[in-house]
FIKE-205873 format. One record per residue (C-alpha): residue in three letters; z negated, y, x negated. Coordinates in steps of 0.2 Angstrom, whole numbers, padded with zeros to 4 digits, always signed. Layout:
ALAZYX
...
***
This chain:
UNK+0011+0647-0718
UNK+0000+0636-0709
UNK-0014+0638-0722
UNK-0012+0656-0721
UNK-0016+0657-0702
UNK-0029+0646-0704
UNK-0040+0657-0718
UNK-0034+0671-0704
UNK-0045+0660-0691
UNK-0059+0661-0705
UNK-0058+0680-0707
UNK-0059+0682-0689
UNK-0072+0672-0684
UNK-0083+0680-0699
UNK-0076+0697-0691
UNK-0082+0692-0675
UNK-0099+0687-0681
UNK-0102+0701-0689
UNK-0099+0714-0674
UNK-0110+0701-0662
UNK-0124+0703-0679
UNK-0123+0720-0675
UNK-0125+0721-0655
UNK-0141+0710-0660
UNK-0147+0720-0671
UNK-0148+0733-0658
UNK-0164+0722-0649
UNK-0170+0714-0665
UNK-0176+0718-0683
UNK-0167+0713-0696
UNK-0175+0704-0710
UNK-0172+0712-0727
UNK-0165+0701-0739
UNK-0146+0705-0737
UNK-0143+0686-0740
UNK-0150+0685-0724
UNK-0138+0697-0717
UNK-0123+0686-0723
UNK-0130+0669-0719
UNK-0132+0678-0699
UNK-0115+0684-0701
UNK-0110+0668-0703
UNK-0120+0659-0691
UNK-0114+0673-0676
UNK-0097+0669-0682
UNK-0099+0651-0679
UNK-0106+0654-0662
UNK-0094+0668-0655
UNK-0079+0657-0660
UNK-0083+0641-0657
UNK-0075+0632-0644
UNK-0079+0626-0628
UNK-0068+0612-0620
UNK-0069+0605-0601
UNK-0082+0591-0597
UNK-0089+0592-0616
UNK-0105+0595-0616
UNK-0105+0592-0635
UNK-0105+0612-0642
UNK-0112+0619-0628
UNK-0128+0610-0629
UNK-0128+0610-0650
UNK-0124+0629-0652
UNK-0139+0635-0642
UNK-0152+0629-0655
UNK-0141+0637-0667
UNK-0142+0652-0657
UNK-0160+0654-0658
UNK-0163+0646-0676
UNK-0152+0662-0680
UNK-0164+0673-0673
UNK-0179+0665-0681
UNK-0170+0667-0699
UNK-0161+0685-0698
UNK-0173+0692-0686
UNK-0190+0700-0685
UNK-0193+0699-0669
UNK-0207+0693-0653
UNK-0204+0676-0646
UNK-0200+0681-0629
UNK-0188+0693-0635
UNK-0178+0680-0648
UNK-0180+0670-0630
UNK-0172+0685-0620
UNK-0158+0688-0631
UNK-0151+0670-0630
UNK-0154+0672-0609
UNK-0143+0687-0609
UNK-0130+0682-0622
UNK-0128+0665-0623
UNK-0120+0662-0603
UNK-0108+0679-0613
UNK-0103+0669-0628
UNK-0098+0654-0619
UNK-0092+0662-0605
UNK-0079+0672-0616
UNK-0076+0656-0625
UNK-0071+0645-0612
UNK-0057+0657-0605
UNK-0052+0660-0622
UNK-0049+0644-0625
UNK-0041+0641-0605
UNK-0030+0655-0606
UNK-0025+0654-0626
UNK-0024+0633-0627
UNK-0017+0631-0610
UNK-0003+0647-0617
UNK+0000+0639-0636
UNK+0002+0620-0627
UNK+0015+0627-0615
UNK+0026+0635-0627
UNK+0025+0623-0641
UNK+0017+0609-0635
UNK+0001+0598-0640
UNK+0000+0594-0659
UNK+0014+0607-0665
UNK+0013+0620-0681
UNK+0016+0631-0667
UNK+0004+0628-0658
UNK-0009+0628-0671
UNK-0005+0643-0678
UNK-0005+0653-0660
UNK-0020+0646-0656
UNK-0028+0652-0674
UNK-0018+0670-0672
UNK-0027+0671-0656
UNK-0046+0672-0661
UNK-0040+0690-0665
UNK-0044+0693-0648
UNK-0063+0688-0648
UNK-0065+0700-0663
UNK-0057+0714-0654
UNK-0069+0710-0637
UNK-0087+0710-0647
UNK-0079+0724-0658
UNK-0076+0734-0640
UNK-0092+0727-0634
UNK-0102+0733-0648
UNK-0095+0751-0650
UNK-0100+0752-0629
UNK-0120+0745-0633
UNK-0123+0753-0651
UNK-0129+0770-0644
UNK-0139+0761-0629
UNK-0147+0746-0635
UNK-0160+0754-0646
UNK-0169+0762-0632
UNK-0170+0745-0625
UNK-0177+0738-0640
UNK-0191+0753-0642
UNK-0197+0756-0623
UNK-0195+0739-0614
UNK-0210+0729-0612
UNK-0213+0711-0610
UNK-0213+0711-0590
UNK-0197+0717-0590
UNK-0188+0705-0604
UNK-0197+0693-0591
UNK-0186+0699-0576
UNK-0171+0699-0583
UNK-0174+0681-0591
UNK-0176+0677-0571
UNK-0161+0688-0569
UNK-0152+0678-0582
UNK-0155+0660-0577
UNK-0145+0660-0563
UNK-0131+0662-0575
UNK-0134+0650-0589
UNK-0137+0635-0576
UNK-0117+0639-0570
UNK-0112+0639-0587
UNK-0118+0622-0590
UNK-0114+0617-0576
UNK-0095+0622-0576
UNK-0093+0614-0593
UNK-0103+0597-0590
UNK-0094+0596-0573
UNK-0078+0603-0575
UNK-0065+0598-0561
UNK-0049+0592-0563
UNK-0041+0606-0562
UNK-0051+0614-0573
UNK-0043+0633-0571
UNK-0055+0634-0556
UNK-0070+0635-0565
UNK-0063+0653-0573
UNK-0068+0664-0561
UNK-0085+0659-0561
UNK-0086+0659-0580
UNK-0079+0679-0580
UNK-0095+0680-0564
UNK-0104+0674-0575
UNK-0101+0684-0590
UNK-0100+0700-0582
UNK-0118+0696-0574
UNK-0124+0696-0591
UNK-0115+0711-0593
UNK-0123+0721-0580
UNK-0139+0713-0583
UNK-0141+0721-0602
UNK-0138+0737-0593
UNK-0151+0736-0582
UNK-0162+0731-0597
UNK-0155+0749-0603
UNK-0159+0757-0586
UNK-0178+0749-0587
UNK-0181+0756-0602
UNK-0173+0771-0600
UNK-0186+0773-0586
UNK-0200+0768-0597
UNK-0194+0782-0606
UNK-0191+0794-0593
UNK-0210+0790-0586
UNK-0217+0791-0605
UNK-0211+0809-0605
UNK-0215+0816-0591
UNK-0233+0810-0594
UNK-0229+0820-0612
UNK-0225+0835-0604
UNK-0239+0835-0590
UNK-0252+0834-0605
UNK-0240+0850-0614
UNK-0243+0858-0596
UNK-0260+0856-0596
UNK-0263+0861-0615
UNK-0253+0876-0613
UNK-0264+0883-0597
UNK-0280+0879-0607
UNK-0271+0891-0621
UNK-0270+0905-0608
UNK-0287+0903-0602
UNK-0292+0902-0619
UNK-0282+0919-0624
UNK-0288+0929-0606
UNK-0304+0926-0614
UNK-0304+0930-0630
UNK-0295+0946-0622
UNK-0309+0950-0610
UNK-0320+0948-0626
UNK-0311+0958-0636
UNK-0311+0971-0622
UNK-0332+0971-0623
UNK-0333+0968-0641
UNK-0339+0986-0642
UNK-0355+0984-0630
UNK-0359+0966-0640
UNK-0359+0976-0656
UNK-0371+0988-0649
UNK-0384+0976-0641
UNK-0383+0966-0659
UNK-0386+0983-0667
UNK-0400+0988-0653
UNK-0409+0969-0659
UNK-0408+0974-0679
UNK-0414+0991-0676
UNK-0430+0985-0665
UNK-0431+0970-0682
UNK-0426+0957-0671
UNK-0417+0948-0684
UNK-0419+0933-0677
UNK-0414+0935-0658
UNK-0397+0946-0666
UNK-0390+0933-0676
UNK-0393+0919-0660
UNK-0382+0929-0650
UNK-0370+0933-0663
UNK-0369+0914-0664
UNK-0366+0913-0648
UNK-0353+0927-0646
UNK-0344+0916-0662
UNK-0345+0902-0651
UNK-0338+0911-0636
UNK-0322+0917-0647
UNK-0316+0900-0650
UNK-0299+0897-0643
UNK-0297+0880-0643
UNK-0280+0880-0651
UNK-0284+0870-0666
UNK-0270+0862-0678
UNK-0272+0846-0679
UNK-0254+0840-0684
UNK-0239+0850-0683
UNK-0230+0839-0673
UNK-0230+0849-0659
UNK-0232+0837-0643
UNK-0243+0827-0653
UNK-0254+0842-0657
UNK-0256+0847-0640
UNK-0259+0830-0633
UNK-0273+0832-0646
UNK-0281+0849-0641
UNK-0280+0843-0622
UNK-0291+0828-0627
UNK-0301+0837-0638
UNK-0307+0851-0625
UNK-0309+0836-0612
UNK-0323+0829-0625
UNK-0330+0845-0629
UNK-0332+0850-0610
UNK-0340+0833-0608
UNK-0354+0836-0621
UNK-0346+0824-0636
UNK-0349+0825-0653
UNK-0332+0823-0658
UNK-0324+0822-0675
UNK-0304+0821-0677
UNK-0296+0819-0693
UNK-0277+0819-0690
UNK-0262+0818-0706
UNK-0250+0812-0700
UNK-0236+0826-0705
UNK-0220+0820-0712
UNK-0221+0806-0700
UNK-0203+0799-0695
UNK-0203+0779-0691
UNK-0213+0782-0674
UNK-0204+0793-0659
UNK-0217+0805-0651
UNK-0217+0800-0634
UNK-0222+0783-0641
UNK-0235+0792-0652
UNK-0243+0801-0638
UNK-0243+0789-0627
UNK-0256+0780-0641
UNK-0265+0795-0643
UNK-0268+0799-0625
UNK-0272+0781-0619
UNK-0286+0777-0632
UNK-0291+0794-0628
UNK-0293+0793-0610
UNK-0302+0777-0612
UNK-0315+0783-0625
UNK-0318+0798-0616
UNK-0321+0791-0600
UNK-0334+0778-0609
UNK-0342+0792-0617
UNK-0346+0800-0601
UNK-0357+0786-0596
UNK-0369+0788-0610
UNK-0382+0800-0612
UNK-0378+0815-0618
UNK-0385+0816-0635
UNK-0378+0800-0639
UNK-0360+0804-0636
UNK-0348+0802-0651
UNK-0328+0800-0654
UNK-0322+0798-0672
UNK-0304+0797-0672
UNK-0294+0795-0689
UNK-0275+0793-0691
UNK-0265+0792-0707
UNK-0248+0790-0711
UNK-0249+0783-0731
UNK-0237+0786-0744
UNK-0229+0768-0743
UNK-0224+0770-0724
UNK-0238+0764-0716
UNK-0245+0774-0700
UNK-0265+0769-0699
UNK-0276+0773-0681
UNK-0293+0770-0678
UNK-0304+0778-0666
UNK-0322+0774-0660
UNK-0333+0779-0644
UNK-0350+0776-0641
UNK-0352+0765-0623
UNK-0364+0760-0612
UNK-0357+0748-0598
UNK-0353+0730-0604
UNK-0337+0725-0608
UNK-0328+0713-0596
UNK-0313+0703-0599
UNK-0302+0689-0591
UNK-0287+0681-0598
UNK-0285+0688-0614
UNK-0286+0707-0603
UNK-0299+0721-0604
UNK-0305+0726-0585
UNK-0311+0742-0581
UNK-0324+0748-0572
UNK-0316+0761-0563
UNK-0318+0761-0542
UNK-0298+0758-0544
UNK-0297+0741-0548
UNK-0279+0741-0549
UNK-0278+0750-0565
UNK-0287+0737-0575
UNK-0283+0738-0595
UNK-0266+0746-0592
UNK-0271+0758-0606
UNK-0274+0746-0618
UNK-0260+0736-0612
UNK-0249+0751-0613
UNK-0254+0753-0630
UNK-0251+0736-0636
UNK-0235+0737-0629
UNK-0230+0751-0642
UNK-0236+0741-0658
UNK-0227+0726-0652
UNK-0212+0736-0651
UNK-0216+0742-0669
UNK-0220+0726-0675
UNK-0239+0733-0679
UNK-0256+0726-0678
UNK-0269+0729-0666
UNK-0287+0724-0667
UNK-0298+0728-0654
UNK-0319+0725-0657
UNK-0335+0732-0649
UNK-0354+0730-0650
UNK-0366+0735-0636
UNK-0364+0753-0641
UNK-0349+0755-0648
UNK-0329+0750-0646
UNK-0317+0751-0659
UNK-0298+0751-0659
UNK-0288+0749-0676
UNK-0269+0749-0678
UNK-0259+0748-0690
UNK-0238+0752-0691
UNK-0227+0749-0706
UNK-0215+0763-0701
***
């Protein structure tokens, strides 16, 4: 019997490293190999179950390189967020643990006392509960955590780590320095695990504000593309409206064997028709982030080219794609505008490749020097506090993605590549 409760014990501490797998999985990458999945189901299992005795500083201290040696192997992932996920979950894991253990221990030696089959096998029976919190915990996040993981940016993992630290330094120091009595320390390892608690729903309030800001920007640049639309329609209406005189004046020019001077201003009549609403991709936002840019060029004097396949795209949100799009655009637009005239020019090329790979490049002719400090690309604008946040918003986004950027520049040009395995 005893034998059977302990292979329980087993079960449930794989059960309970597989829902805490899960819950990570939420902020982090998994790696691919499903080996890897089981070796993590394991190691979870090992950390959500161990246990944490009074004044023994022994698993405490071991189990938090596990932790992170966990993330390193079954996770793709940036350093500071494999950091961040110990910070938020680690004061949780031994938090729960410690009660557990308080409450289950202090229960099984009461009834059966110390060293009994009895109390052996409550003990065991009672691992059933952690299972059923990180099951309960991981049905509450699996719907939330992935916005977290796509929108938050490294300033804000770095406020909650700040957030955190107040609540790993109790932990270890309850269990380093537990007093006599050592039920007192309880209530502040249940402070410090709802802490935690709260703090990974303010990381899902951040980001859900990341979001929020993303798309309104999204729909300001909708707005604007729509009232370029109607503008471009009242025209081609007021055209259409005197299309019979323009017929007549180009009819006047033939019959008087100006040839030449006819088809000028038919060319220029061609050029007056256009509308502007061009179908560069059919996702829709992304399309009219594109037009809006596109006439922003145009009205600037660029020579612009735009090459855009993209359809069929699924591994990158919109709000996310636009936000590239209009950042880079913005930039190269603005450089542009500072060289003369007839040397203005903006390629911009993305791809998204049959093997899942979403490619970016565009390039702008430039004039003004480019200044860096720290790593940062500096504006020039008269608003200093807006220094590189474009770029930096950008890079943001292929981090999330796990991409690549590459930025490059010569005296006349700037570059910027990325590449996405979507």
């Amino acid at each position: 019997m005893e034998h059977l409760v302990h292979g329980a014990a087993m079960l449930f501490m794989l059960a309970g490293g597989y829902f805490f797998y899960q819950i990570l999985a939420c902020l982090m990458q998994p790696r691919k190999p499903a080996a890897l999945k089981v070796l993590g189901v394991v190691l979870y299992g090992t950390l959500s179950s161990v246990i944490i005795y009074p004044n023994d500083p022994a698993n405490i201290t071991y189990m938090l390189p596990l932790f992170f040696l966990a993330n390193c192997l079954v996770f793709q992932a940036g350093w500071l967020v494999r950091f961040s996920v110990i910070m938020l979950f680690y004061p949780i894991v031994i938090a729960v643990n410690f009660v557990h253990g308080e409450t289950f221990g202090n229960l099984a030696w009461y009834l059966f006392g110390e060293g009994t089959a009895g109390n052996s096998i409550l003990y065991d029976l009672s691992f059933a509960v952690l299972v059923l919190f990180w099951f309960v915990y991981w049905r509450k996040l699996k719907e939330t955590l992935p916005n977290t993981r796509e929108f938050l940016d490294a300033r804000s993992w770095v406020f909650l780590d700040i957030v955190c630290a107040a609540s790993m330094a109790a932990i270890y120091s309850c269990v380093y320095f537990t007093p006599k009595e050592d039920w007192k320390v309880v209530p502040c390892m249940l402070a410090c695990a709802v802490t935690n608690m709260g703090s990974i729903r303010l990381a899902y309030d951040l980001a859900d504000r990341v979001r929020g800001e993303m798309e309104r920007k999204n729909l300001k640049v909708q707005q604007d593309y729509y009232e370029e639309l109607e503008r471009s329609q009242l025209k081609l209406r007021k055209f259409r409206h005197d299309m019979k005189n323009h017929l007549a004046a180009a009819e006047e020019l033939l019959r008087e064997g100006e040839s030449g001077k006819a088809e000028e201003y038919l060319g220029q009549l061609s050029g007056y028709m256009e509308t502007g609403n061009r179908q560069f991709c059919k996702i829709p936002v992304v399309n009219a982030v594109l037009n809006v840019k596109y006439n922003a060029a145009m009205e600037q004097g660029i020579d612009c080219f735009f090459h855009i396949s993209i359809d069929g795209m699924a591994g990158i949100d919109p709000i996310s794609l636009c936000a590239i799009f209009s950042n880079t655009l913005d930039n190269a637009i603005e450089a542009c505008g500072k060289v003369a005239e007839e040397k203005r020019r903006l390629s911009v090329k993305a791809r998204y490749t049959e093997n899942g790979y979403f490619s970016y490049e565009i390039v702008n002719t430039k004039a003004n020097a480019v200044r860096r400090k720290r790593g940062c690309f500096l504006t020039d604008k008269e608003d200093v506090k807006s220094h590189g946040l474009g770029i930096s918003s950008v890079k943001d986004i292929v981090d999330r993605y796990k991409g690549t950027m590459d930025i490059s520049y010569t005296d006349e040009e700037f570059t910027v590549v990325i590449l996405i395995e979507v």
